[in-house]
C-alpha positions in Angstrom: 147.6 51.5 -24.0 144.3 50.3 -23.6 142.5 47.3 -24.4 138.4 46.5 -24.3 137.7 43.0 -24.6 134.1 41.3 -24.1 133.8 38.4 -21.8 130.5 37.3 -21.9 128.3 40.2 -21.5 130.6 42.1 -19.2 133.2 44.3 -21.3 136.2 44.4 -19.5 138.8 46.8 -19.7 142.5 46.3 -19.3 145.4 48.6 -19.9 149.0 47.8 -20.3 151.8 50.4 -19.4 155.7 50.6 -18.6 156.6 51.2 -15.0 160.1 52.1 -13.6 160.9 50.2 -10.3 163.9 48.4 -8.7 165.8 50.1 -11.5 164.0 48.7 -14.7 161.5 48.8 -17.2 158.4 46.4 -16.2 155.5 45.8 -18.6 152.4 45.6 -16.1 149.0 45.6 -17.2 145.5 45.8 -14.8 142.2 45.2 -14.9 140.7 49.1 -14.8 138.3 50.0 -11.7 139.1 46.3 -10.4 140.4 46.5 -7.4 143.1 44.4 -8.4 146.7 44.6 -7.9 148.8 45.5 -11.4 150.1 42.3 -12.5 153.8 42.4 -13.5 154.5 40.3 -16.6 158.4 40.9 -17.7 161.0 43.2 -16.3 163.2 43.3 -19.3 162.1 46.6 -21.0 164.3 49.8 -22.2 163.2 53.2 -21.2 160.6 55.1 -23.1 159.2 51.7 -24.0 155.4 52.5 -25.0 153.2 48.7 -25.0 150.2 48.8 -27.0 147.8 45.9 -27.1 146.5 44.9 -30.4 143.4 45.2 -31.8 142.0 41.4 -31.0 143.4 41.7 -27.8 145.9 39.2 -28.1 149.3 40.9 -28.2 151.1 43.1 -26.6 153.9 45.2 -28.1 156.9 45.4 -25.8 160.9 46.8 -26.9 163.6 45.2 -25.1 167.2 44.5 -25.7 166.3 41.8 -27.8 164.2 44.1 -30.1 160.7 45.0 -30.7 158.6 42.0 -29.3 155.0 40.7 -28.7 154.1 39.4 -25.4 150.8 37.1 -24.9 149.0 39.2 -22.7 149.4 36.6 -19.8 153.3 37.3 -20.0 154.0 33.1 -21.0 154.8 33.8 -24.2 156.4 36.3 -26.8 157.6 36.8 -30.7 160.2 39.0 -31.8 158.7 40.9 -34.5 161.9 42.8 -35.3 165.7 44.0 -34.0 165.1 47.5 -34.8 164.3 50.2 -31.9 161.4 51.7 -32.5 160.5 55.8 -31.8 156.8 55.4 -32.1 154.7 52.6 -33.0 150.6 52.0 -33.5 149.0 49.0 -34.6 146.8 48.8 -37.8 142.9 49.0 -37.2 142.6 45.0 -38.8 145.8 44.1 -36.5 147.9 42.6 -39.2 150.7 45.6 -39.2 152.2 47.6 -36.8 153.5 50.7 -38.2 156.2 52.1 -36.7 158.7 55.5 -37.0 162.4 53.8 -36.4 166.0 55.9 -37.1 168.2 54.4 -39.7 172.1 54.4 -39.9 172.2 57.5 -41.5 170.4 59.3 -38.7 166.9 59.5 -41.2 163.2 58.6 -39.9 161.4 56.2 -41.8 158.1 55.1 -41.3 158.3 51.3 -41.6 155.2 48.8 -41.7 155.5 45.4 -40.3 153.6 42.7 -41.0 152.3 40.6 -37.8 152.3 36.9 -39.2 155.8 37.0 -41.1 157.7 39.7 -39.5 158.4 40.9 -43.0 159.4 44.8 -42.6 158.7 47.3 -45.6 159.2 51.2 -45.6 156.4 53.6 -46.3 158.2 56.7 -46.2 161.1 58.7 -45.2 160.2 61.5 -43.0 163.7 63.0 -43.0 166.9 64.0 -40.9 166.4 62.9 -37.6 166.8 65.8 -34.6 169.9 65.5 -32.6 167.3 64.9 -29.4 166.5 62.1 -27.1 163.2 60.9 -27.9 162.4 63.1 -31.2 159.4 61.5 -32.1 156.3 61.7 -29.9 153.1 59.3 -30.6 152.0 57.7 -33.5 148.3 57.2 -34.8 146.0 56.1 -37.7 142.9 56.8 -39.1 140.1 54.2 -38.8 140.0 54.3 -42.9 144.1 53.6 -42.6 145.1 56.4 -45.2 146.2 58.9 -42.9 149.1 58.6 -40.3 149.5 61.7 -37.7 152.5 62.3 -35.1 154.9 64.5 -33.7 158.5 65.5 -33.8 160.9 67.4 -32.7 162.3 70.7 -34.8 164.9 72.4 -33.7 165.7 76.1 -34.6 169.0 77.3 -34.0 172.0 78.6 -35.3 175.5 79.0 -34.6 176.8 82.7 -33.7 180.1 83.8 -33.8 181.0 87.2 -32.2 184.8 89.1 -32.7 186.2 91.9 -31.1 184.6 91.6 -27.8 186.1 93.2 -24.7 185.1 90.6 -21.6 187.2 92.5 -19.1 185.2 95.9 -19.8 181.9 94.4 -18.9 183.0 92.0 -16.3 183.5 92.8 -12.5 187.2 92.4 -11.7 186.5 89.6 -9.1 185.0 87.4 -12.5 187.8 84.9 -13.2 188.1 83.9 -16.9 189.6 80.8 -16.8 191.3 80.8 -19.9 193.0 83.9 -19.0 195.0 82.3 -16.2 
């Protein structure tokens, strides 16, 4: 989302964000209250991709095809930190983790943490049966102190009703057409 980086004596403020046009996912990132022009620095994302600029300024999260990826934030180079897709994902307050909410095989959430430097992936926690939704997980954040993780998912209430005995010619005009009735 957003990244504040000193340059000098002037803090600068730059924020990175995923844009739909031509047909495709574009990580773009701009200088805020600039002037400039949004800078375009790879068109290769999937949708609901969510970059997030580390805490040193230096990375960018990304998901493409390829995976979950870093991107320098001048768009030359990347690092794919894992093949997973990820739901959600926030970076540790140090910057040496990104944790991140990712569905398994068996349709479960877990909250997995991945190191920065080695790519090595561990699980925190399972957080349960995943919703039968698009896009059942919604943000991700940490405390400063790191011991408390807070997001959002879907729930879904339902339930499946069956009824017997019902008369749908009784209550239906006669112009209705039931098309199993033909």
């Amino acid at each position: 989302c957003c990244a504040w980086g000193a340059t000098g004596h002037k803090v600068v403020a730059q924020i990175a964000y995923a844009e739909w046009t031509d047909r495709q996912w574009s990580l773009v990132k701009v200088r805020v209250g600039s002037g400039d022009a949004p800078i375009v620095l790879r068109s290769d994302g999937v949708p609901n991709a969510n970059p997030s600029w580390s805490p040193a300024n230096d990375w960018i999260t990304w998901e493409t095809d390829k995976g979950f990826v870093l991107v320098s934030p001048d768009g030359t180079g990347e690092r794919v930190l894992s093949d997973d897709h990820w739901l959600a994902h926030t970076w540790t307050k140090d910057g040496s983790a990104i944790l991140g909410i990712r569905e398994t095989e068996h349709l479960r959430l877990s909250l997995v943490a991945v190191e920065v430097r080695t790519g090595r992936a561990r699980v925190i926690a399972d957080l349960g049966p995943s919703p039968a939704v698009n896009n059942p997980v919604k943000g991700l954040s940490v405390s400063g102190d790191g011991r408390t993780i807070v997001t959002s998912f879907v729930h879904l209430r339902g339930g499946l009703w069956t009824m017997g005995e019902l008369r749908w010619r009784d209550n239906l005009p006669a112009w209705f057409p039931l098309p199993w009735s033909r």
